[in-house]
C-alpha positions as CSV (number, residue, x, y, z in Angstrom):
1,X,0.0,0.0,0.0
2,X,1.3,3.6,-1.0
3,X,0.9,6.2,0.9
4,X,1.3,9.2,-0.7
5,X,2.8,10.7,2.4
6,X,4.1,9.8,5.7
7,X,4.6,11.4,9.1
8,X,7.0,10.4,11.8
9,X,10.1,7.9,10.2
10,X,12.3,11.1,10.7
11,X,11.5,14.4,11.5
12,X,11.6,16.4,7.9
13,X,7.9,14.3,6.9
14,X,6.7,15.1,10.3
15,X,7.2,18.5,10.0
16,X,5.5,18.1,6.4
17,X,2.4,17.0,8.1
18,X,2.4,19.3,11.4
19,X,-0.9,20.9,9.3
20,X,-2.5,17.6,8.6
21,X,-2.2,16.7,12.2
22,X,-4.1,19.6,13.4
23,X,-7.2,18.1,11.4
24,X,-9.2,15.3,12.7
25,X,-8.4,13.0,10.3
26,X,-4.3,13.5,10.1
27,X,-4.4,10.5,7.5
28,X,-1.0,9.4,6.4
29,X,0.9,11.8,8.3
30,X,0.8,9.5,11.0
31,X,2.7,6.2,9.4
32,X,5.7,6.3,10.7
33,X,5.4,7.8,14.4
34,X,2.7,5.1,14.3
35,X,4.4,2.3,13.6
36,X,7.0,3.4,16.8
37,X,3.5,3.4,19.1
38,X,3.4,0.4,16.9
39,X,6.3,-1.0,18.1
40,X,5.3,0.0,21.4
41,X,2.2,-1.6,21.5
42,X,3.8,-4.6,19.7
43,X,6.4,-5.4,22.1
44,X,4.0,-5.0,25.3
45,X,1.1,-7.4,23.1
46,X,4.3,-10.1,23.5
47,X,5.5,-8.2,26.2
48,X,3.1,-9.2,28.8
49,X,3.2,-12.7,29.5
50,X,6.0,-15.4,30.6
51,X,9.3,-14.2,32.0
52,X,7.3,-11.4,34.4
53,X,5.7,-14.1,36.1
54,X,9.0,-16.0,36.7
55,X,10.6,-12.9,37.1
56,X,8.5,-11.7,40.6
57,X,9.4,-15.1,41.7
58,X,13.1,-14.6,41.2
59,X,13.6,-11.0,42.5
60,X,11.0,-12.2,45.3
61,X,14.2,-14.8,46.0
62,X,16.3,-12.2,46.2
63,X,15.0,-10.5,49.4
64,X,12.7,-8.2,48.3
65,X,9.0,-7.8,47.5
66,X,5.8,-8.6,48.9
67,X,6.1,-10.7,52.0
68,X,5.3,-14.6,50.8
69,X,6.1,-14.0,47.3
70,X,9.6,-15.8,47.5
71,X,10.4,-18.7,45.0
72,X,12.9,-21.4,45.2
73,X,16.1,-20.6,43.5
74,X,15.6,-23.0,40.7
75,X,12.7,-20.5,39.5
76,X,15.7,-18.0,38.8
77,X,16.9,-19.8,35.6
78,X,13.1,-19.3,34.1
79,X,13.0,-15.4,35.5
80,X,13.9,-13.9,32.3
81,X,11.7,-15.9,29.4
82,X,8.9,-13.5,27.8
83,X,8.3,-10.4,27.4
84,X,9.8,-7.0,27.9
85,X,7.6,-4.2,29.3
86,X,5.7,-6.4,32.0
87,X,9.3,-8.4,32.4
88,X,10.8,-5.5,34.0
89,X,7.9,-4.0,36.0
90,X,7.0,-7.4,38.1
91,X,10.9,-8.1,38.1
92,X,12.2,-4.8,39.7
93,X,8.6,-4.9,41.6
94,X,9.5,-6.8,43.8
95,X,13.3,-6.3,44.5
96,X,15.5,-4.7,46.1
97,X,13.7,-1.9,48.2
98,X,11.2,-4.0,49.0
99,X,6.9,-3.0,49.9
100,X,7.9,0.8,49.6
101,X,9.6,0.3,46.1
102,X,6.7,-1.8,45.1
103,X,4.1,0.7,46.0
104,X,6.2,3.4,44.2
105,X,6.5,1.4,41.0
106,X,2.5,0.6,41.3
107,X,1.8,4.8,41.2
108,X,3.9,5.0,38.0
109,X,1.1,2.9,36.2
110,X,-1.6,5.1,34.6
111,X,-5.0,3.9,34.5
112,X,-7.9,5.0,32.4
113,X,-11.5,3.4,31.9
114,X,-11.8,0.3,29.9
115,X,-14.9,1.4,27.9
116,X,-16.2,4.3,27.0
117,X,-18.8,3.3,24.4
118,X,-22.8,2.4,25.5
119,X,-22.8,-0.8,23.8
120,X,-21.6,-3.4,26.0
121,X,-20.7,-7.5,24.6
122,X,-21.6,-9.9,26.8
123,X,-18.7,-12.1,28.0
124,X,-18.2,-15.5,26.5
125,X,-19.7,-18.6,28.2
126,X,-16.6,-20.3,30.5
127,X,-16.2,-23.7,28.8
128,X,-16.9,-27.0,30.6
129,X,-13.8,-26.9,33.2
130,X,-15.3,-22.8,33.9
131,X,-12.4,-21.4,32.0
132,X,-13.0,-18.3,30.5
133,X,-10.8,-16.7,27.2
134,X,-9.4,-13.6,27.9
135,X,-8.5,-10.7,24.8
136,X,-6.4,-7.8,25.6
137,X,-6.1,-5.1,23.7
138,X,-2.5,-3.6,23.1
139,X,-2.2,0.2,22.6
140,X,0.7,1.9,21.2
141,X,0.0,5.9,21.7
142,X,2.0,8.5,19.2
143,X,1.9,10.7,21.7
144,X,4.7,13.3,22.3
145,X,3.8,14.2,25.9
146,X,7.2,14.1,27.0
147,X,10.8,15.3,25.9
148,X,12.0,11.6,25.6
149,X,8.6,10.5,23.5
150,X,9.2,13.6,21.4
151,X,12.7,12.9,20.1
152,X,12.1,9.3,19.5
153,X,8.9,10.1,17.5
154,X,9.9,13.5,16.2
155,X,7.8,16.4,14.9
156,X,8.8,18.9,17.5
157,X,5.5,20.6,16.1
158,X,2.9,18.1,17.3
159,X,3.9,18.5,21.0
160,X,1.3,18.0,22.8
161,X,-1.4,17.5,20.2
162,X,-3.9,14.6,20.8
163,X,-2.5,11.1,20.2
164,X,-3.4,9.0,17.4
165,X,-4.1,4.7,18.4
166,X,-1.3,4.1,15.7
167,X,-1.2,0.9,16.5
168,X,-4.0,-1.7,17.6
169,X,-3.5,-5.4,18.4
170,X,-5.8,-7.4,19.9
171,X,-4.2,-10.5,22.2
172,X,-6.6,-13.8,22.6
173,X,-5.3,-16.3,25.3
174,X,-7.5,-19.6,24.9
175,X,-10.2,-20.3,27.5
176,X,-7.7,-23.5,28.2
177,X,-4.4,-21.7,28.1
178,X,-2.9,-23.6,25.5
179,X,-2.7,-21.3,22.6
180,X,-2.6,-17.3,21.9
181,X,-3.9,-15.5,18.6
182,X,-2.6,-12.3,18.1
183,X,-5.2,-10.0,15.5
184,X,-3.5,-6.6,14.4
185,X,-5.4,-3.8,12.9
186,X,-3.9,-1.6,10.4
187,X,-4.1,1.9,12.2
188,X,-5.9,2.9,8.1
189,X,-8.6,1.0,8.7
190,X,-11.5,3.1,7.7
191,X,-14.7,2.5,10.6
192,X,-17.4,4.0,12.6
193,X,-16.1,5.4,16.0
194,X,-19.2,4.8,18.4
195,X,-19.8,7.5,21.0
196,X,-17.9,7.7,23.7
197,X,-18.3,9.6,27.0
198,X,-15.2,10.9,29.2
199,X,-16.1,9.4,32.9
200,X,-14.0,12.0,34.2
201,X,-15.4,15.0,32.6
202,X,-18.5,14.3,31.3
203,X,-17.6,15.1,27.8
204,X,-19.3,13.5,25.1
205,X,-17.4,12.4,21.5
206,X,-20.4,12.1,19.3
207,X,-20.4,8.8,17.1
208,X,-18.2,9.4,14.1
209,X,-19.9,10.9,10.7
210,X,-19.3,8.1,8.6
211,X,-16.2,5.8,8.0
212,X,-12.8,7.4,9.3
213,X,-9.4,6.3,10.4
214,X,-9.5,3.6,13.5
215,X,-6.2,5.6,15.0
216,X,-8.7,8.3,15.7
217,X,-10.2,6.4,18.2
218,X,-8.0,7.3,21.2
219,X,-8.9,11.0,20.3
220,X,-12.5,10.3,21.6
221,X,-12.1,9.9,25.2
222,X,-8.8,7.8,25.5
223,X,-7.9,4.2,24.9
224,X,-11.6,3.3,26.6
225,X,-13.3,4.6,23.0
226,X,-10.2,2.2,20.6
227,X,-11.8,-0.8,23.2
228,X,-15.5,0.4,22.3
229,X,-14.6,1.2,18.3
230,X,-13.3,-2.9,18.7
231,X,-16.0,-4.5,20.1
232,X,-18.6,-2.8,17.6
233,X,-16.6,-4.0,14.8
234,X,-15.7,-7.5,16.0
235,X,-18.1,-8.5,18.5
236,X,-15.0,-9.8,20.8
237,X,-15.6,-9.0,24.3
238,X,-11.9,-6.7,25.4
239,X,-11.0,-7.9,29.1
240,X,-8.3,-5.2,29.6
241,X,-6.2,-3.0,27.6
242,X,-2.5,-1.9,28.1
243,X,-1.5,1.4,26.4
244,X,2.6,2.3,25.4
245,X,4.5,5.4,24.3
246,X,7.5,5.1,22.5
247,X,10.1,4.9,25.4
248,X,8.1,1.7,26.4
249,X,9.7,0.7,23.2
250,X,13.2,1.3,23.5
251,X,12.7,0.0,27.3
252,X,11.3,-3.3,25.7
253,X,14.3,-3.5,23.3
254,X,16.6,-3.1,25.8
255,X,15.4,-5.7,28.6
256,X,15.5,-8.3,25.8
257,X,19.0,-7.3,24.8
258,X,18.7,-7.9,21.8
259,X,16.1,-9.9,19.1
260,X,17.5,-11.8,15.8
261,X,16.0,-10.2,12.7
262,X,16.5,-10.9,9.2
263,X,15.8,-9.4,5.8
264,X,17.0,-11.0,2.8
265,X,18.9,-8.0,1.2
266,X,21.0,-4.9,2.6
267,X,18.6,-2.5,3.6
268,X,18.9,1.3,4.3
269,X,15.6,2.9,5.1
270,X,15.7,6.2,3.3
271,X,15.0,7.6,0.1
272,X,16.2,10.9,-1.8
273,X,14.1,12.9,0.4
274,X,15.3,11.7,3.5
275,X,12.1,9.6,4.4
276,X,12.7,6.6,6.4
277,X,13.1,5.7,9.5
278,X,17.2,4.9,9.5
279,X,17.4,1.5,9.9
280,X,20.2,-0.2,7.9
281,X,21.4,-3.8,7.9
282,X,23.2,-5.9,5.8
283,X,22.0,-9.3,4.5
284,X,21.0,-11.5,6.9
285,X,20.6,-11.9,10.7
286,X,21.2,-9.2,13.3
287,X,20.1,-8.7,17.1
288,X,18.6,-5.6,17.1
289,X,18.0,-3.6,20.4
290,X,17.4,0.0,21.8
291,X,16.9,2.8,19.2
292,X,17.4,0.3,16.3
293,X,14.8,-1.7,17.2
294,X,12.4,1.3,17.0
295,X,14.0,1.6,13.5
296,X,13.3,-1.8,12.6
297,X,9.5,-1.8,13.8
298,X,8.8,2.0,12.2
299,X,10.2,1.0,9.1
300,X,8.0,1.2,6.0
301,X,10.1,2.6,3.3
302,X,12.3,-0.5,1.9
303,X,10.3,-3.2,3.7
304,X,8.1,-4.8,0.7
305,X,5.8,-2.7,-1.1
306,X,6.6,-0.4,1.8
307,X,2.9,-0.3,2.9
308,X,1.5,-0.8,7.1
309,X,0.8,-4.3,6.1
310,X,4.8,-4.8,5.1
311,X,5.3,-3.0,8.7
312,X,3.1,-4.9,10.4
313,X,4.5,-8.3,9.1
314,X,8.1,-6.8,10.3
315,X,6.3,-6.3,13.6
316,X,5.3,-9.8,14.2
317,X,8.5,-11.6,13.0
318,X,9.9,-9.7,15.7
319,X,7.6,-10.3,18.6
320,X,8.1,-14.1,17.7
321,X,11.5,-13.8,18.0
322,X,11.5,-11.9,21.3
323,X,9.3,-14.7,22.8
324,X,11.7,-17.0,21.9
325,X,14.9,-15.2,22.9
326,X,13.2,-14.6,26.7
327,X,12.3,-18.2,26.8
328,X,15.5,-19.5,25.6
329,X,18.0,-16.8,27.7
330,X,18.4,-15.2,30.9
331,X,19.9,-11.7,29.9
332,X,19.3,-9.5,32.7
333,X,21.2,-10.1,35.7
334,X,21.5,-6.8,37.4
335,X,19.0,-5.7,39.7
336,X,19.6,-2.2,39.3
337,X,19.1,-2.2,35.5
338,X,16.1,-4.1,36.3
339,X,14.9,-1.4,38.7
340,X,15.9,1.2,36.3
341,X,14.2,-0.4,33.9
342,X,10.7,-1.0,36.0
343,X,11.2,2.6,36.1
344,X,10.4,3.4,32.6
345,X,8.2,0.3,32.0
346,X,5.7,1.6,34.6
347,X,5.8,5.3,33.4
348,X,5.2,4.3,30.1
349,X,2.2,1.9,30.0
350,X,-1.7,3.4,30.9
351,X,-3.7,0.8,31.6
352,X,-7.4,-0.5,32.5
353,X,-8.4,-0.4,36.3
354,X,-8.3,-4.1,36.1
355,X,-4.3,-4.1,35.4
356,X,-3.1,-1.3,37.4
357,X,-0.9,-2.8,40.1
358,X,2.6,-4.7,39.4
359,X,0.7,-7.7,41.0
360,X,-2.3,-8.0,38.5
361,X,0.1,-7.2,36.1
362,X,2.0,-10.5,37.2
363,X,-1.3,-12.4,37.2
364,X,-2.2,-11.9,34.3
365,X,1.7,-12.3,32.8
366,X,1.6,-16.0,34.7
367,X,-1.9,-16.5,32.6
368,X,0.5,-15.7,28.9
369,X,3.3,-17.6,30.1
370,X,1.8,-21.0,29.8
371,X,1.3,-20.6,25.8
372,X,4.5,-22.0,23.9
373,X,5.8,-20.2,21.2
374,X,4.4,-22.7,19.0
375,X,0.9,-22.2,19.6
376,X,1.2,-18.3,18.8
377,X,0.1,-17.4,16.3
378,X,0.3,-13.7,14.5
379,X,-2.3,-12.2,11.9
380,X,-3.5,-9.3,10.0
381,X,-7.2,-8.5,9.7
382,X,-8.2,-9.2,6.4
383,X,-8.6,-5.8,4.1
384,X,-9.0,-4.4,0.7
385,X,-8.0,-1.1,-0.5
386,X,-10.3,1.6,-0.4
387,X,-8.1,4.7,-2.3
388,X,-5.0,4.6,0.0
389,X,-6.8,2.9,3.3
390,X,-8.2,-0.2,4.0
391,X,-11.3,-1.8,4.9
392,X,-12.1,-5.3,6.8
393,X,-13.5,-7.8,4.4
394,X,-15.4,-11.3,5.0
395,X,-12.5,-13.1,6.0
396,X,-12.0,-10.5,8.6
397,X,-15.2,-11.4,9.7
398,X,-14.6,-15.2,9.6
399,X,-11.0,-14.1,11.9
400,X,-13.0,-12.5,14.4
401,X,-15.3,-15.2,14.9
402,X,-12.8,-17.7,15.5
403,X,-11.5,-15.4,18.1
404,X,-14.7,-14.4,19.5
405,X,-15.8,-18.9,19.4
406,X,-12.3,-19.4,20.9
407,X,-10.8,-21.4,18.1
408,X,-7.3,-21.6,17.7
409,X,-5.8,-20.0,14.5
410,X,-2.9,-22.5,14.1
411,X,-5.5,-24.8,13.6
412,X,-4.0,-27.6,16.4
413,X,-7.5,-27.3,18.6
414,X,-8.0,-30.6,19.7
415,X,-10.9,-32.6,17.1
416,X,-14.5,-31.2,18.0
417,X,-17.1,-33.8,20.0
418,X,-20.3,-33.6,18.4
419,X,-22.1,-30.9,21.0
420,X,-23.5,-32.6,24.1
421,X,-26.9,-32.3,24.9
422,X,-27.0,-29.6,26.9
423,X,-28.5,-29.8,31.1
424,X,-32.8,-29.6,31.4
425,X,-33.2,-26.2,31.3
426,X,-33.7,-25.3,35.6
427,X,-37.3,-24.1,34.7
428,X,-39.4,-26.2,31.5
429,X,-40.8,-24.4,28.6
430,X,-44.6,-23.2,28.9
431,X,-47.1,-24.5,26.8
432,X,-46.7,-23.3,23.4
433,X,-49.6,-21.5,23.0
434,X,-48.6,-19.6,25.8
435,X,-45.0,-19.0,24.6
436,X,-44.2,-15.1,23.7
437,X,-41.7,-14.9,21.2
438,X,-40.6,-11.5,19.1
439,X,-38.7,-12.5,15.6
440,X,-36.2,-10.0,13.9
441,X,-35.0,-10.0,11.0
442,X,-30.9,-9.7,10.5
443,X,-30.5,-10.9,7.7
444,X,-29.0,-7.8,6.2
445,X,-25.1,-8.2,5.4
446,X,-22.0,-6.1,4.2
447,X,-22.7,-6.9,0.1
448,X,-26.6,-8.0,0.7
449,X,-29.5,-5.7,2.0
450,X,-32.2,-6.8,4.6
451,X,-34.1,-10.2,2.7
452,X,-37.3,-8.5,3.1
453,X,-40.2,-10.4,4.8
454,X,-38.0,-12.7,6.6
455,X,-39.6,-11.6,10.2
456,X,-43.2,-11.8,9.2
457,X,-42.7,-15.4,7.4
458,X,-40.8,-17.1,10.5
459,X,-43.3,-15.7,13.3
460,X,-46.3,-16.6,10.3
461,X,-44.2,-20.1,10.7
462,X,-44.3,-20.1,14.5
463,X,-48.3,-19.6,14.7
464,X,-49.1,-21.9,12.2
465,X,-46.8,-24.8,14.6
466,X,-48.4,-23.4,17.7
467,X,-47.2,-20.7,19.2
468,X,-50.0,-18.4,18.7
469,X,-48.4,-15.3,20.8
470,X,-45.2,-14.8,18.2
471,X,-44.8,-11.7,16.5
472,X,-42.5,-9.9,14.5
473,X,-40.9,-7.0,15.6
474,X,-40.0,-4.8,12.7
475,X,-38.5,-2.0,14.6
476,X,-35.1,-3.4,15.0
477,X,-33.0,-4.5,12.2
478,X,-29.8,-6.2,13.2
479,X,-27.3,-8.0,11.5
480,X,-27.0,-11.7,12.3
481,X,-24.6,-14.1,10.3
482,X,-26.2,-16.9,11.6
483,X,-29.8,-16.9,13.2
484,X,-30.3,-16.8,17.0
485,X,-32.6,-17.2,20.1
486,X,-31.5,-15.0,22.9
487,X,-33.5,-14.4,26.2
488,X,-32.6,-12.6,29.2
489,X,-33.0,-15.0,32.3
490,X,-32.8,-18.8,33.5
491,X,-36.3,-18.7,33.9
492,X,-36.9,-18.2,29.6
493,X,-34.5,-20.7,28.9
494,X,-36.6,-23.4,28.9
495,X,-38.7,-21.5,26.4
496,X,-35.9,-20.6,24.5
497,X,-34.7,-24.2,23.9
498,X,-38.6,-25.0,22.8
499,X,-38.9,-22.8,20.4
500,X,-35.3,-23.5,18.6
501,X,-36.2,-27.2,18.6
502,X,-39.5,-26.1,17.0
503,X,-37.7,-24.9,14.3
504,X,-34.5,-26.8,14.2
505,X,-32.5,-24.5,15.2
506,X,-29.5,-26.2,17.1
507,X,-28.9,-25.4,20.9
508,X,-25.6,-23.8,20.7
509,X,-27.4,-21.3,19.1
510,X,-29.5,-20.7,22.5
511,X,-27.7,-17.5,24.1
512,X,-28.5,-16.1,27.1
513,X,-28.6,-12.4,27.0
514,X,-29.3,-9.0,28.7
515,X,-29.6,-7.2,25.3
516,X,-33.5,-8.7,24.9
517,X,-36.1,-9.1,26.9
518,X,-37.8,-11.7,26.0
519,X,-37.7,-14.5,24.2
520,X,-36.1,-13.6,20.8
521,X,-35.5,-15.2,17.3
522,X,-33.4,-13.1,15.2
523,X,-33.2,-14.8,11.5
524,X,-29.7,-14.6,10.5
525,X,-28.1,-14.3,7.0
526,X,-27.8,-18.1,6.8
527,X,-31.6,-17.8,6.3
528,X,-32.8,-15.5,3.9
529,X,-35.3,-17.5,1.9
530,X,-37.5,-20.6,2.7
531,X,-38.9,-21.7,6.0
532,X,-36.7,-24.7,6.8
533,X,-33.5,-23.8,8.0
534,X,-30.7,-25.8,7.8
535,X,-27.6,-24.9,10.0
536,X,-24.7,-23.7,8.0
537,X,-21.1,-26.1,8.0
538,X,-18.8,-24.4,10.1
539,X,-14.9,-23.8,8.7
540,X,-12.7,-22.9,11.2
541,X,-10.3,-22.3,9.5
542,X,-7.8,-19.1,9.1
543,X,-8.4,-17.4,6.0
544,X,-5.3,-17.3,3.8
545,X,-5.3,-13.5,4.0
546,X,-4.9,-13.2,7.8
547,X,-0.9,-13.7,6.8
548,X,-0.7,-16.4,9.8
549,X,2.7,-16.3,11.0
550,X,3.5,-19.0,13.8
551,X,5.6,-17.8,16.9
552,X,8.1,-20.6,16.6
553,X,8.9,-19.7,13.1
554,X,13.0,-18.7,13.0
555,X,13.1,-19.1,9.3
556,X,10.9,-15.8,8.4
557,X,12.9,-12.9,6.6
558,X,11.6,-9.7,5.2
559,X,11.7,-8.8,2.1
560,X,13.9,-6.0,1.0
561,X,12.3,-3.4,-2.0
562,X,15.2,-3.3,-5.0
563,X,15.2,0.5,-4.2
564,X,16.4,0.5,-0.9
565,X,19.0,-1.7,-0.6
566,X,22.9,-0.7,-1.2
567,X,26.5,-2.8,-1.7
């Protein structure tokens, strides 16, 4: 994807587009300062999980922390295997200086609402052991709030000015633990921002006029209104978010101490008119660490058809290759870097009221450690080109429901038992004639319009089988893929159940919800004509264009653009 100009991978574009980022939309402008919140947000997404758990346990061993939180020594050899920004916070957390240290490190942490929007999605159903999924959604901020995040991002000119959600990844740990899937959004992804209201001021950011940038998003309220913007697109309930700058970045680097990455031809990441972010390597292999691995993850210009997409696959080759450096090595060994570093971890990240101590963060960092790095799996959303941004398309849809069913995107889930029949509902279904049911009709789609009728014929369909009290309610017109029963309590379950086996719709189509209330049937997409529905195959699996890259994968190089490469 070319952009026809780009903001931020050096400071002669950003001061190109110092105009464009006083407007609300600040399009392309934004690229390559982006892609460093990019980084930022990358390297926490990878950056939360395995070695911080360890790492409390081995600092704990050293004398300091929380009383109880000791470990045996042997934990000391796994301290230091996963990822960077929550690696350093729980590590230093709990050494040296002890409780007081602790308590300092846990006022560092900014916290900010987790969402901002009306519309609230339910949480997913814990499976049959009561484990739940959980999705994160990782930030990185282009924010230049502070001399340190305004020489690494550049565009003296912007200081100050409201940050852009450059980068968006959404993290989805399995309901069992076994496996992670990583979702990134291109920060050009043209959407509807819901509204969003400010809890602290009041302040209300009207829904969006039409389709704009997704990077807006943080402009409406804060990182609460990007969780809101994802949940209306996807549907995927957001547990917690975790916001970056760019010196979370160079922090992240750092801890590591360096990660391999490879490109398959010298590289030098400028052109003629000094756009570019810097970075150059030869061919080949290189550990990469501090400022250069800022370069590496801003770098557009050089990397393939030097589009976000190139960037983004950069990104995730090397947030693999972080994971499996931390779980491989023990690099840091001094507790004072360690403190130093928990210093600017914590100042760096913002963070949901349901992460903002050291000790959730460790909880939650023990929770990602237990994935291996072959069950990771990295992806794009699915897009198309509308002029020069993007747009999700129906395998972004299809991605997002495998994340939202809790279906692994490497594709290794354990074979499928046909469904159980579910528990006796607690209370049994009234007589039909009895049974009040509304119908709906969501049949309407992204390329089709609403099958007209579809409401009237199903609760006609439902009268003439006995349920004389059904009607169809035409004043709501969702969009259902597949078609639905939802009612609000246990006591309409019953009734739910009867009405789906009525019709033949299958159980684990039965949801329980607070949106309705009362019984309701919305007809789905999969049932736009006819009045015998048949339930559509399911194919789990990852569309082609989600650019699935596994996190054990040390053979993945980028590609190097003829025009930016040098001998």
């Amino acid at each position: 994807m070319t952009r026809s100009s780009v903001r931020g991978d050096d400071t002669q574009e950003d001061a190109a587009d110092a105009s464009e980022r006083a407007e609300a939309v600040r399009e392309d402008g934004d690229n390559g300062v982006g892609t460093a919140a990019d980084d930022a947000g990358n390297g926490t997404a990878d950056g939360t999980a395995d070695g911080t758990a360890d790492g409390t346990g081995n600092d704990a061993g050293n004398g300091g922390g929380e009383p109880g939180t000791a470990r045996p020594p042997r934990r000391r050899r796994r301290a230091l295997r996963w990822t960077a920004v929550l690696l350093a916070v729980v590590l230093a957390g709990t050494a040296g200086a002890g409780y007081l240290y602790y308590e300092h490190l846990n006022a560092n942490i900014r916290q900010d609402a987790l969402n901002l929007g009306d519309n609230k999605v339910a949480a997913p159903t814990p499976n049959a052991a009561g484990q739940t999924p959980l999705n994160i959604l990782v930030i990185g901020s282009d924010a230049r709030d502070s001399e340190e995040n305004q020489q690494l991002g550049g565009a003296r000119e912007t200081f100050g000015s409201t940050p852009l959600a450059d980068v968006q990844m959404l993290v989805h740990l399995s309901a069992d633990r076994s496996n992670m899937s990583v979702v990134s959004m291109p920060r050009d992804t043209l959407l509807e921002i819901p509204k969003c209201t400010d809890p602290d001021d009041g302040t209300v950011y009207p829904a969006s006029k039409g389709r704009v940038m997704t990077n807006q998003s943080l402009g409406h309220g804060g990182p609460g209104c990007t969780v809101a913007t994802w949940q209306e697109l996807t549907g995927i309930h957001i547990d917690h978010f975790v916001m970056v700058d760019f010196a979370g970045v160079v922090s992240m680097a750092d801890a590591v101490g360096g990660v391999p990455v490879c490109v398959d031809a010298n590289i030098h990441s400028r052109d003629g008119g000094g756009h570019g972010s810097g970075l150059k390597l030869e061919k080949g292999t290189h550990p990469v660490k501090g400022e250069q691995a800022l370069q590496w993850l801003r770098t557009r210009y050089g990397f393939e058809d030097g589009s976000d997409l190139a960037r983004a696959k950069a990104q995730h080759m090397y947030l693999n290759s972080m994971v499996r450096v931390l779980r491989e090595n023990a690099t840091l060994s001094s507790p004072n870097r360690l403190r130093r570093l928990a210093e600017e971890a914590t100042e760096a990240l913002t963070v949901d009221p349901g992460l903002d101590s050291v000790k959730k963060l460790y909880d939650l960092s023990d929770e990602l450690r237990k994935v291996k790095p072959e069950r990771i799996t990295m992806t794009t959303m699915p897009n198309r080109y509308v002029g020069a941004r993007v747009e999700p398309t129906e395998d972004a849809e299809q991605l997002f429901r495998l994340v939202r069913e809790d279906i692994a995107l490497d594709g290794k889930d354990a074979k499928k038992k046909p469904d159980a029949e579910p528990e006796p509902p607690a209370d049994p279904a009234a007589p039909d004639d009895e049974l009040a049911v509304q119908v709906r009709n969501g049949t309407r789609t992204d390329e089709l319009g609403t099958a007209p009728g579809r409401a009237n014929t199903i609760a006609g369909l439902l009268v003439e089988r006995g349920f004389t009290k059904a009607v169809a309610d035409s004043s709501v017109l969702p969009s259902e893929d597949r078609t639905v029963i939802r009612y609000p309590s246990a006591d309409l379950e019953g009734d739910a159940r009867r009405v789906a086996k009525s019709l033949g719709i299958p159980a684990s189509s039965v949801k329980r919800s607070t949106d309705v209330s009362g019984v309701t049937l919305v007809v789905g997409a999969d049932w736009r004509e006819g009045t015998a529905y048949k339930a559509p195959g399911s194919d789990d699996s990852t569309p082609e264009s989600a650019q699935a890259l596994n996190g054990a994968d040390d053979s993945a190089c980028m590609h190097v653009n003829p025009a930016f490469t040098w001998s």
